[in-house]
Each structure stands twice: as C-alpha cells, then as structure tokens.
FILO-682517 format. One line per field, with one value per residue (C-alpha): y, x negated, z negated; residue number from 1. Coordinates in nm, 2 decimals. Each point is the difference from the previous one (the first is absolute). Example, Ala and Ser with C-alpha at 12.3 -4.5 7.8 and 13.67 -1.06 7.14 Angstrom:
% FILO-682517
yy c(-0.45:0.34)
xx c(-1.23:-0.14)
zz c(-0.78:0.07)
num c(1:2)
This chain:
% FILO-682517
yy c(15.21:-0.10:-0.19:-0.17:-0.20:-0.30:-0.24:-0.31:-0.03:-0.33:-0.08:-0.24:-0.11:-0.36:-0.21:0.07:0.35:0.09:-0.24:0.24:0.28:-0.13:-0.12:0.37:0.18:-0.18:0.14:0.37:0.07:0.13:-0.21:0.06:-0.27:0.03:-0.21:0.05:-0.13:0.22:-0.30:-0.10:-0.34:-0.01:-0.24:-0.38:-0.07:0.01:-0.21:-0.31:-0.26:-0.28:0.07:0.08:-0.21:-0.01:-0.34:-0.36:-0.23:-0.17:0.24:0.13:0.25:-0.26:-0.16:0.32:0.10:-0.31:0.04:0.36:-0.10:-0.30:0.20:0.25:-0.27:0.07:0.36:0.16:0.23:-0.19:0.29:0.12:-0.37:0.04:0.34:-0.06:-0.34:0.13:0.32:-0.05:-0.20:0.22:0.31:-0.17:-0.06:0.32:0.23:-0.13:-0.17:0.18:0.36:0.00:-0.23:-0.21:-0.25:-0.31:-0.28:-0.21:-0.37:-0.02:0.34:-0.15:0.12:-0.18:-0.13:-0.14:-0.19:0.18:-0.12:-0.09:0.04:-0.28:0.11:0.18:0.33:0.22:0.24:0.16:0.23:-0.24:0.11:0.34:0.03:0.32:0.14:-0.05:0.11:0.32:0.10:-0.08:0.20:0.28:0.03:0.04:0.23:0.23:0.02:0.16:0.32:0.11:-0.24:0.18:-0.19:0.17:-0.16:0.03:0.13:-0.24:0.07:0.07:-0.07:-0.03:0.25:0.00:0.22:-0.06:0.02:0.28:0.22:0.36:-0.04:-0.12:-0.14:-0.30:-0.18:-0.09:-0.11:-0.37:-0.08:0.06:0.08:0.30:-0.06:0.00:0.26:-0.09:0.08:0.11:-0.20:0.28:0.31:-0.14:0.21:-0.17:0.02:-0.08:-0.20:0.04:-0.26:-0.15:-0.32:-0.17:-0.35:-0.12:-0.28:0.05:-0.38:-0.20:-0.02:-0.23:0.18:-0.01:-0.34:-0.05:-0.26:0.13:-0.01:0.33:0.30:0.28:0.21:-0.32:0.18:0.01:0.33:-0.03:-0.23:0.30:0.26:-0.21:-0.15:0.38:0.15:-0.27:-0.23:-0.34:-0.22:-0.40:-0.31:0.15:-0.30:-0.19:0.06:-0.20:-0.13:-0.07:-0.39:0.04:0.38:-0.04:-0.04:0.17:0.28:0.29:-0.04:-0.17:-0.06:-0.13:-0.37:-0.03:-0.25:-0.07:-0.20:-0.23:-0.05:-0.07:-0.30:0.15:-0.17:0.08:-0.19:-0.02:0.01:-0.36:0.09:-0.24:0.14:0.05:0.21:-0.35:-0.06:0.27:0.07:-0.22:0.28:-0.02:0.28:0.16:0.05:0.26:0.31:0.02:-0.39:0.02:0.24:-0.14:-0.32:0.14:0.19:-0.35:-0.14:0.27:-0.07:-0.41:0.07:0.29:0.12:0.40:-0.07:-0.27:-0.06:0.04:-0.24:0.08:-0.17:-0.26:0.31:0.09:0.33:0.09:-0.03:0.15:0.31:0.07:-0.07:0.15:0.23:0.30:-0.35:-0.18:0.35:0.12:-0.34:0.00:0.36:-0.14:-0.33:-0.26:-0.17:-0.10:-0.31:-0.16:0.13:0.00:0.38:0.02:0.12:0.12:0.14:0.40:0.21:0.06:0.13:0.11:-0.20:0.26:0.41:0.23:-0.16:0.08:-0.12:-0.16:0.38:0.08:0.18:0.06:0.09:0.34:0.20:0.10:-0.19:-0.31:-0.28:-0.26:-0.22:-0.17:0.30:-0.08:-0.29:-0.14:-0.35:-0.21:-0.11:-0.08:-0.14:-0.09:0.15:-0.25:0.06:0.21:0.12:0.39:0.16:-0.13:0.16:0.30:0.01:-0.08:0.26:0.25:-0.03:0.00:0.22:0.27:-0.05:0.02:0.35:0.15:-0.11:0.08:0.40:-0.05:0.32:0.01:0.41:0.05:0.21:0.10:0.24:-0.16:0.12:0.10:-0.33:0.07:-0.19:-0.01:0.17:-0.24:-0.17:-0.36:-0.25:-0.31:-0.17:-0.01:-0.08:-0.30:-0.13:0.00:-0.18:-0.23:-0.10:0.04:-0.24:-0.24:-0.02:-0.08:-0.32:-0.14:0.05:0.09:-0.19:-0.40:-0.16:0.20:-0.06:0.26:0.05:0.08:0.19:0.21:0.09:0.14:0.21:0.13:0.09:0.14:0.21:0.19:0.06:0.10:0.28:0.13:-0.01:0.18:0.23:0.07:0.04:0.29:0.20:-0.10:0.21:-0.22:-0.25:-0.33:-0.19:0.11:-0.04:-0.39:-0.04:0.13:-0.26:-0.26:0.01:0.08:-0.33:-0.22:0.09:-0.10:-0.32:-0.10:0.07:-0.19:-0.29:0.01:0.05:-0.27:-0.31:-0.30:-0.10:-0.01:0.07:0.23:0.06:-0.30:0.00:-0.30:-0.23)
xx c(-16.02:-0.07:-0.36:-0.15:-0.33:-0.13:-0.29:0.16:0.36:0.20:0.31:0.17:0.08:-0.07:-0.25:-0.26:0.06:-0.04:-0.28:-0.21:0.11:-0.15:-0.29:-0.05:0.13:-0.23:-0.34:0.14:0.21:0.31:0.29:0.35:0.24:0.33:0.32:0.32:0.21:0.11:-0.13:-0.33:0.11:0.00:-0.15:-0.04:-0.20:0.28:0.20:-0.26:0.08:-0.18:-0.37:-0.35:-0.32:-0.25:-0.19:0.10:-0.15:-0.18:0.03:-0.29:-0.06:-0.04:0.34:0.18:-0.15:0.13:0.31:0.09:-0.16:0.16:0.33:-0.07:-0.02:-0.32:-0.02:-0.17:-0.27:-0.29:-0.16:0.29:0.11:-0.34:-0.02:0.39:-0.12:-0.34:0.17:0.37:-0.06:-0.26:0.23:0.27:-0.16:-0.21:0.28:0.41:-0.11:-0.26:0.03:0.42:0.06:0.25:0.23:-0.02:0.13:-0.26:-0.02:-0.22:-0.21:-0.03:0.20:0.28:-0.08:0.25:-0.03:0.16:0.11:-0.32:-0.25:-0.21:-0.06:0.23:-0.18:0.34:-0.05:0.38:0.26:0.29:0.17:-0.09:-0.37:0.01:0.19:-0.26:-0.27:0.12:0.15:-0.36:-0.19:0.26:-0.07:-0.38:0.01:0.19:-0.30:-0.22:-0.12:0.02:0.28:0.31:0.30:0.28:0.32:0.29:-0.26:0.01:-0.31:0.16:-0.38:-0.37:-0.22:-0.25:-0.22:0.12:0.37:0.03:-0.35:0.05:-0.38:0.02:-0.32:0.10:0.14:-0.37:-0.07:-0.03:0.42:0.03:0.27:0.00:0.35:0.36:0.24:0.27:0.41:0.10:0.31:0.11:-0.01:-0.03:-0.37:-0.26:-0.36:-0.34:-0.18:-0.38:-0.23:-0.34:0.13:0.33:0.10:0.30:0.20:0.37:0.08:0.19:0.25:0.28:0.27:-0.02:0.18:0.35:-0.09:-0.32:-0.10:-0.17:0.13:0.17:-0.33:-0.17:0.02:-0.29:-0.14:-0.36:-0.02:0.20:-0.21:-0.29:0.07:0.15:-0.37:-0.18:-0.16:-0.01:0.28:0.02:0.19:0.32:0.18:-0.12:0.29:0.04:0.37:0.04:0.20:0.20:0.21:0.32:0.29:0.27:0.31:-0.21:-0.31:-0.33:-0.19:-0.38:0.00:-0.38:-0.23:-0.08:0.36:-0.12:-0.33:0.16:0.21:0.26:0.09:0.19:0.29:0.24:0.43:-0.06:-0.24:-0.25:-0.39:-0.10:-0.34:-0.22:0.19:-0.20:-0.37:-0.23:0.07:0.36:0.16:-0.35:-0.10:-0.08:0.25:0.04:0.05:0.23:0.21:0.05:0.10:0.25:0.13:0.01:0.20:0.20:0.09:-0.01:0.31:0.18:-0.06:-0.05:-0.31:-0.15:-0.07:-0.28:0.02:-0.09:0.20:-0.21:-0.12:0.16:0.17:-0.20:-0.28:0.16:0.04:-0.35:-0.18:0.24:0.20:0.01:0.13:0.25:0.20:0.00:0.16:0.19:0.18:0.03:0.19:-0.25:-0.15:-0.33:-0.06:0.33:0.04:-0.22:-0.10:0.15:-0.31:-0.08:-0.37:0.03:-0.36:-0.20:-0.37:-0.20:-0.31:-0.11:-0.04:-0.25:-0.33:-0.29:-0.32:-0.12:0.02:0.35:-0.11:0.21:-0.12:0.04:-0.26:0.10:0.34:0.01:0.26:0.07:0.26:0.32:-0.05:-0.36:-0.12:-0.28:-0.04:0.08:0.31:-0.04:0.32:0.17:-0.02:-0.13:0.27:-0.11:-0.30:0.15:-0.05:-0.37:-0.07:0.17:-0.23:-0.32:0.02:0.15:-0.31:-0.23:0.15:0.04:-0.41:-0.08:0.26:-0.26:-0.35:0.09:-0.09:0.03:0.14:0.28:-0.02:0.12:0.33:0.14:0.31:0.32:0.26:0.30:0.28:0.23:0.35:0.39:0.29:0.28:0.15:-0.06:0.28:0.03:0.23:-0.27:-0.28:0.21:0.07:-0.36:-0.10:0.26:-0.17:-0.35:0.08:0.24:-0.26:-0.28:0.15:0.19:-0.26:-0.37:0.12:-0.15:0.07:-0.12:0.02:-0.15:0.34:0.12:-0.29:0.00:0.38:-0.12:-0.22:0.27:0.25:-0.30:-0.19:0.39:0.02:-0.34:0.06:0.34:-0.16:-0.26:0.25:0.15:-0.27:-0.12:0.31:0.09:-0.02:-0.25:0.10:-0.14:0.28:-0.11:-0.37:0.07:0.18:-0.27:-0.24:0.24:0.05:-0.36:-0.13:0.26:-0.08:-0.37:0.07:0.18:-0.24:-0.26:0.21:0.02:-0.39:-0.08:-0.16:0.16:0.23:-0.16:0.08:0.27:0.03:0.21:0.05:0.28:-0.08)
zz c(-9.60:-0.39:-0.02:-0.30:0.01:-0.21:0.05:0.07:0.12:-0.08:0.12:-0.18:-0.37:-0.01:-0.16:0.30:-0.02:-0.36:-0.03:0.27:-0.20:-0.30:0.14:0.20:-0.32:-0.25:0.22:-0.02:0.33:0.02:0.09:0.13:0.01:0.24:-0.05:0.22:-0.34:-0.25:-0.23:-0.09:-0.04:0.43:0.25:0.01:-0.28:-0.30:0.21:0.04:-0.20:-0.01:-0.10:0.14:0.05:-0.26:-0.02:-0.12:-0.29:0.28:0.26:0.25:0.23:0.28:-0.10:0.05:0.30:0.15:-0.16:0.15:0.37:0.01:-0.07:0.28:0.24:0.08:0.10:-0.29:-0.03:-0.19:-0.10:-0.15:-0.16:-0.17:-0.10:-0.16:-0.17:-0.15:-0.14:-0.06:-0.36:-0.14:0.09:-0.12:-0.35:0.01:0.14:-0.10:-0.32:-0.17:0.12:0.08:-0.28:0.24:-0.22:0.16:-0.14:-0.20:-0.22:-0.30:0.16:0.33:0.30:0.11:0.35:0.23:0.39:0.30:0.38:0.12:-0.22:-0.09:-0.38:-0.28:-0.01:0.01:-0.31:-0.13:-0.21:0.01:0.35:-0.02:0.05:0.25:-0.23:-0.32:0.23:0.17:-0.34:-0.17:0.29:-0.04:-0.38:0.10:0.27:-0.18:-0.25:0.22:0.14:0.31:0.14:0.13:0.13:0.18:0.01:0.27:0.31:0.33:0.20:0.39:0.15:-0.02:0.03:0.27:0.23:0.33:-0.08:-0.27:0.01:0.18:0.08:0.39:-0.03:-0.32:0.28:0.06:-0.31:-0.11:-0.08:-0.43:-0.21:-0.26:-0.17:0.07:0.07:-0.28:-0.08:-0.32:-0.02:-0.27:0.22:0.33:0.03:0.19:-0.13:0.12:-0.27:0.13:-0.15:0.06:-0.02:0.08:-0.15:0.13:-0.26:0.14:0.00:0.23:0.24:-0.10:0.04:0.35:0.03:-0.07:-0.35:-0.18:-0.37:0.03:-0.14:0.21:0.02:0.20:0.39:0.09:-0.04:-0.04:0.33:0.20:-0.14:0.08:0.36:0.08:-0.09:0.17:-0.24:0.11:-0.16:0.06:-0.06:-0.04:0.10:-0.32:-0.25:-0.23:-0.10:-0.36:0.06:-0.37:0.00:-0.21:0.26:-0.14:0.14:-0.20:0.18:-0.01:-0.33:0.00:-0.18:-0.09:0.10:-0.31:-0.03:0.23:-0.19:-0.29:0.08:0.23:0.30:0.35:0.08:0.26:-0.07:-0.13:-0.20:0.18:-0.03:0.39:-0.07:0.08:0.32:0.10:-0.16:-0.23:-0.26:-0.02:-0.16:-0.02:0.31:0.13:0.04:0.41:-0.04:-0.31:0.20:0.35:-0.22:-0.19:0.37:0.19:-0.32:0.04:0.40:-0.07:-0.26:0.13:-0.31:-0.16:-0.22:-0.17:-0.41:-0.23:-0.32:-0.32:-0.17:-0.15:-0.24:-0.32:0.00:-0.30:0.19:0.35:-0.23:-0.10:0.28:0.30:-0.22:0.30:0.22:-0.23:-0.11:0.36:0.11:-0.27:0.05:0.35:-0.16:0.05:-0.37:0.17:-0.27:0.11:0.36:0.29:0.15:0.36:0.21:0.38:0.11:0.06:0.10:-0.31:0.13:0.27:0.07:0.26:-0.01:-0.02:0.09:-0.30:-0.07:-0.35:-0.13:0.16:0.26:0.30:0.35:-0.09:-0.20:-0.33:0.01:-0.22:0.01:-0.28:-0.17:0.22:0.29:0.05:0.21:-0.18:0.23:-0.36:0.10:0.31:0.17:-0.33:-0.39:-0.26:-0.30:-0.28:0.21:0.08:-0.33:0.01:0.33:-0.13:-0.31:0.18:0.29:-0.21:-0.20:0.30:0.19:-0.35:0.00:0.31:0.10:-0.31:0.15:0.34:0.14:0.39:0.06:-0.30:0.00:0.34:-0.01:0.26:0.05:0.10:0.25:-0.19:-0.06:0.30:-0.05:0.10:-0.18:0.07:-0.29:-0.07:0.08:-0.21:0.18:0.34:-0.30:-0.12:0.28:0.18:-0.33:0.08:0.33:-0.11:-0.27:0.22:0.27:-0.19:-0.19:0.30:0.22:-0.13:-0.39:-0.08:0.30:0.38:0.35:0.25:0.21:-0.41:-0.09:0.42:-0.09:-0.33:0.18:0.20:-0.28:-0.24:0.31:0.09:-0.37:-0.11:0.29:-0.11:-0.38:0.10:0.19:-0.31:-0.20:0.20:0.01:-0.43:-0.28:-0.20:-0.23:-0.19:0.21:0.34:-0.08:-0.15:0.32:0.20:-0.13:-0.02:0.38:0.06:-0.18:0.11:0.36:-0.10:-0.14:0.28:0.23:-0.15:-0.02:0.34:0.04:-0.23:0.16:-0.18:-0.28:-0.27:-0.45:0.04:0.33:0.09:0.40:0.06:0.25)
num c(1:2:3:4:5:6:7:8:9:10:11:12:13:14:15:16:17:18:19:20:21:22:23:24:25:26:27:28:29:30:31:32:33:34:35:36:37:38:39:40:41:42:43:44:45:46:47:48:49:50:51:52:53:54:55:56:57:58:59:60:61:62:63:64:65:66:67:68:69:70:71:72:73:74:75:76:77:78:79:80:81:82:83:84:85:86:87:88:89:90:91:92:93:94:95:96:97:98:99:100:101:102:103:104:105:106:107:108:109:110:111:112:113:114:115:116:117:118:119:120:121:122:123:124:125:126:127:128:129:130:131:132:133:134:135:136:137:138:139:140:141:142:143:144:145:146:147:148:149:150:151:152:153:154:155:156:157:158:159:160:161:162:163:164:165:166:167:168:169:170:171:172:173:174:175:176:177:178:179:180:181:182:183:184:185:186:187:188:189:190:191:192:193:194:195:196:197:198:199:200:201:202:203:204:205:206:207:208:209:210:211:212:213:214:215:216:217:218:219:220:221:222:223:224:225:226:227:228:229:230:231:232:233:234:235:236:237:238:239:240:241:242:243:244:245:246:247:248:249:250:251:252:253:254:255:256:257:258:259:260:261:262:263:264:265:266:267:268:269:270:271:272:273:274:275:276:277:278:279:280:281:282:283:284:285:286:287:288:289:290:291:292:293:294:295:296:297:298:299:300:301:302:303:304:305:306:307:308:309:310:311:312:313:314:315:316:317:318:319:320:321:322:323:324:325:326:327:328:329:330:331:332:333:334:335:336:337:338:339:340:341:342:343:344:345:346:347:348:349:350:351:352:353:354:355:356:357:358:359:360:361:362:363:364:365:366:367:368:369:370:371:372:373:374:375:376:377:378:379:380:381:382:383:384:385:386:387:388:389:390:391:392:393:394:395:396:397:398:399:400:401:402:403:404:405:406:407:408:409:410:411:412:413:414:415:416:417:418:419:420:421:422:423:424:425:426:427:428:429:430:431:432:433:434:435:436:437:438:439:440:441:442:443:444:445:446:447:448:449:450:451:452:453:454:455:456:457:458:459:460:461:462:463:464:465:466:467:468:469:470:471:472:473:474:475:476:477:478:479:480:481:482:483:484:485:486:487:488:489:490:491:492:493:494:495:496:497:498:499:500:501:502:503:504:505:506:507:508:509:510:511:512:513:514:515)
C-alpha cells in the first residue's frame, strides 16, 4: 500500500480550509490540502452570495452578540459568541482585506455595508452577489504563493485514520482515541493511499444535498460528519439545518436568491402580491431565516400555491445589474427580468447548524483531529444561523485552529502501521446508487425537512436504518469509487440527523416539531 506523510492534513478547499493552511504554512509546516473535485474552485464558499460580517458604522461587539444569540433562539455557546465577535472584525480587516486583497465593494474608500434578516445593524461587507466567489478566488491567488502548500485534486478520503481501528499494534487500542490521517482514493487510478499526518483538519463542508431542494452543491453529503461519527468523535445538533426561505423555484432546479435581496428593499409576497412577512414576526421580511421559511411554507398551504414571490421590483434594472449581477442574469436565462417580475421562491436546506463538536481552537474529541467551517459544530449557531455569519466562522476557526494544529506536540509523531485497505471487486451500479439517493433525499424533506413530527421523523428512521445497512452492504463487496463512498456518507449522516431529531427535547430554531 502507497504512503505519503505531511505535517498537517486538510481536507477540504474552502475558505476554512485554506485559511488553516496559510496560517500552518506561513509558521514553516508542511501542508497537504485534499479536494474530491477535479476543480479548485470546489465547496461552498464560491457559491455564498450574500456577504460576511465585519462591523457597522455604529456597530458593537455587544450588539452582535445579541444579534447572533438571539437568532439561535437561545442555544448558543457564549464562549464561542464572544470569541467569534471579539475576533471576526479584526481577522476580517487583518486577514481578507489587507493580506488577500478581497475586492469588496466600497463608497468614497469606505466599505459598502448592507442590513440582513435579523441583524440589528448594517455591518454585511460585499462583492456585488458574488462575495465567495471574490474571496476563495483571492485566498487561492495567495496560497499558491507559498512554500510548502500542496493541494491534490480529484482524491476523496474513504476514512480517518485512527489507532484503534487501523494500527497493526494490538496494544493502540489502549491508547487515548486520536486520529493520524485518512486512508484516501485517487479518483484517477482507483489506488488507495494512507496519508499519515500529525495533524488532521477536517473543512469538507456541509450536507445539503441530502434533501430533495437544497442550494448546496453536489459535493454537500456529508462526508466529514460520517468520517467523524464512524471514528467516534462526538458530533451534535444535527437536527439544526437551516432552510434557506428564498431558493429560485423553477423546472431546472433550485438556485440560491441571497439574503441580501431582501435587505435591499425586496419583499415577499403571496399570488396577489400582498406582503404577509408582518402577519408573522415584528421584522417582517427580515426575520429571522427558520421564521422567514416556515412563513413562506404556511403561505404556501393557506393558498394551495407552489411558491411564493420575492419583489424587487421597486429597483431600477440598472441598478438590479450591478449589485446582483450573478442573480439578475441567472433569472434572466431562466426567463424571469427580476426589475419587472417577482422571483418565484420555496425554502430548500442551505446549512448545518450542528456537526463535529470543537472547542475555540477546533478541536474535536479526538486528539490530533481538528474540525472547522459548515462540518464543525462550534455552538455559534445554536438552533438557527444568523445570515452572513458562516464565512466568519469559517475565517475565524480556520485561523485558530491553523495556529493552534502548529503549537500543539501531544503526541503528533506517533505512526503506526496500518492493516492493508481490504475491499470488494464487484462493479458499481448506478441505477441501485440513483435510486437510494432518491430515497435518502425523499425521506429527508418529507419527513426530517422544515416541518417534523416524531411518528414522521420514527418512519424516517425506519426507511434510513434498512438503507444505511444495504449501503453499507454494498460498500463492502464494491470496487471503490467517489459514488459509492458519497453514498456511504450520505446514508451515514442522514441516519444521524434523524436520530437526533428524535432525541432532541423541544422545538426549537430549526427544529420545528408541529403541534
């Protein structure tokens, strides 16, 4: 079996991800980055449009504290609110705009600053509707300037790492649980490979794609809280995902319509193009998202209707253009002219408030395994995302977690040898893959999606628990490929998510238990 060795091990090309490598790289270690696309322009992060939080003209730290607990209905971490609030501006300034050079839009030298759902100040910093996009490309252009960084393209890693599971030393089952890589497919030549490092940082996203509507793209299945949950770090409050209320309805598919729409002036209406937002929180069309969403579900039941509308009309399409260019030529090759027609909209999942537990360093239960951006659970969230808050947390543990993988020595030269990667020989079928999507994907919105019940969320269990052993079936006796691994985790973290759904205590953000 092929080896190769490095000092820190990420997986996962997003802004978290290439933040710890520069961080790691820029103190002298060496860094290996793994992405399962054959692009480096993968993950979430060139897909967010909207913004990130940086501070307003009259902003505080207090005042945004409030802003992202209130939003999580109550079930954030202070410590990591604080740590977040205290250190998400300065690494904003410090780290995107002085060392990456991001091009956010600015007035007179000032940045441009715009209000979200929920927040209680305009402190949203921007590219027009394509800010992920300006800031992976930006990070890309500096990573690539430096020594001792090594990204790999096209290589899916199949599991993590650990003593009691892959050592041939008997005795490492003793040992305090710690991960020491990932045993990795090269999608290219089908060869699998042990990448041995001291430390592993896991950045592989979310897990959208498990649900029928998502705005996540197709490499969103969960991986990083299979590999994870199947090596026995702790993971927790899976059942908090987030569903985005404004996804473009349309035959072709889902499309993310930012946040940002709404906090420029557009508003929801229904099929008589009647506002209903205030019929339902003091914030109207800015509430918060879980509340935005449920809203725009019981308009949806009320009127027997497919979707409702977002307005934007009252804009000139001069303006429409320049500041939601990515939006108005989407729409428009889709046959919608947002300035004189309103965007039909349905909610569809759109992030994971739970995962991998970390500490303020990205830590997991696990030694030498770190955890950070949308698969990490970081306790900021809490039940329910505050908009424009995920690239933040992605910047600021990425940056802590990049420190802290360099400072840390507990044991980082232990190297065991692995048993030898035993797998099947039968070929894959895509028909059986396609349609065990099909049900993970189906079960999950119908019955684990915005709206639960626990007979609905107990049935779940039933379908996902049959199918989660005839994947794993499968798996076992499969030559290996990216589909059956994606598959794999899919079923693996939708299992999970339904069972803490039906382990949660009460109804609450996101988890929305009807009465």
């Amino acid at each position: 079996m092929k080896y190769k060795k490095t000092d820190i091990l990420i997986i996962g090309l997003g802004l978290a991800g290439i933040t710890a490598a520069i961080t790691a790289a820029e103190k002298g270690k060496k860094v290996t980055i793994l992405t399962k696309s054959n692009s480096l322009s993968s993950g979430s992060t060139p897909w967010a449009q909207g913004g990130i939080v940086y501070k307003g003209f009259n902003d505080s730290v207090e005042k945004l504290k409030k802003d992202i607990q209130r939003a999580g209905s109550g079930h954030t971490w202070d410590a990591a609110v604080d740590h977040l609030c205290k250190n998400g501006p300065r690494l904003v300034e410090d780290f995107l705009i002085n060392k990456l050079q991001v091009p956010f839009d600015k007035s007179k030298d000032k940045m441009k600053r715009v209000s979200e759902g929920a927040h209680s100040d305009a402190r949203v910093i921007y590219h027009a509707d394509k800010t992920g996009e300006s800031i992976h490309s930006s990070s890309l252009v500096y990573l690539e300037s430096l020594q001792g960084v090594e990204v790999i393209n096209n290589h899916i890693a199949i599991d993590l790492l650990t003593f009691s599971h892959h050592s041939t030393v008997s005795t490492d089952i003793y040992k305090k649980p710690a991960c020491f890589g990932a045993m990795v497919l090269d999608k290219d030549n089908k060869e699998v490979i042990a990448f041995l490092a001291s430390k592993t940082i896991l950045a592989t996203g979310g897990l959208g794609q498990l649900f029928l509507h998502s705005t996540n793209p197709k490499g969103a299945t969960g991986d990083g809280v299979a590999m994870a949950w199947r090596a026995g770090a702790r993971c927790f409050n899976l059942h908090y995902v987030q569903f985005h209320p404004t996804a473009l309805y349309h035959p072709s598919g889902r499309f993310l319509i930012s946040e940002a729409v709404r906090g420029e002036g557009g508003r929801l209406v229904n099929l008589k193009g009647e506002q209903f937002m205030n019929n339902y929180h003091k914030q109207g069309d800015l509430a918060p998202r879980d509340v935005v969403s449920r809203s725009i579900h019981q308009e949806m039941l009320k009127e027997g209707s497919d979707c409702m509308f977002l307005d934007i009309t009252n804009k000139k399409k001069e303006w429409l253009q320049h500041r939601f260019p990515t939006i108005f030529n989407y729409c428009f090759r889709k046959g919608i002219d947002i300035s004189k027609d309103p965007i039909p909209v349905v909610p569809a999942a759109h992030y994971s408030c739970g995962g991998i537990g970390v500490n303020l360093f990205g830590r997991t239960s696990l030694k030498r395994l770190y955890a950070i951006g949308e698969v990490s659970c970081t306790g900021v969230h809490g039940a329910n995302r505050l908009a424009s808050t995920s690239l933040l947390e992605c910047l600021v543990w990425g940056f802590y977690a990049g420190s802290d993988a360099v400072r840390d020595k507990d044991d980082d030269n232990y190297f065991p040898p692995v048993h030898k990667w035993m797998h099947g020989k039968n070929p894959i079928d895509s028909g059986q893959i396609a349609q065990e999507w099909l049900t993970i994907k189906n079960t999950m919105w119908n019955l684990g999606g915005l709206i639960r019940s626990q007979s609905k969320l107990h049935a779940a269990m039933n379908i996902l628990r049959n199918l989660q052993s005839d994947v794993e079936k499968t798996y076992q006796e499969s030559k290996l490929d990216d589909k059956i691994l994606s598959l794999r985790n899919g079923a693996q973290t939708a299992l999970a998510i339904i069972a803490s759904s039906i382990e949660a205590r009460e109804s609450k953000g996101t988890h929305y238990i009807e009465s």
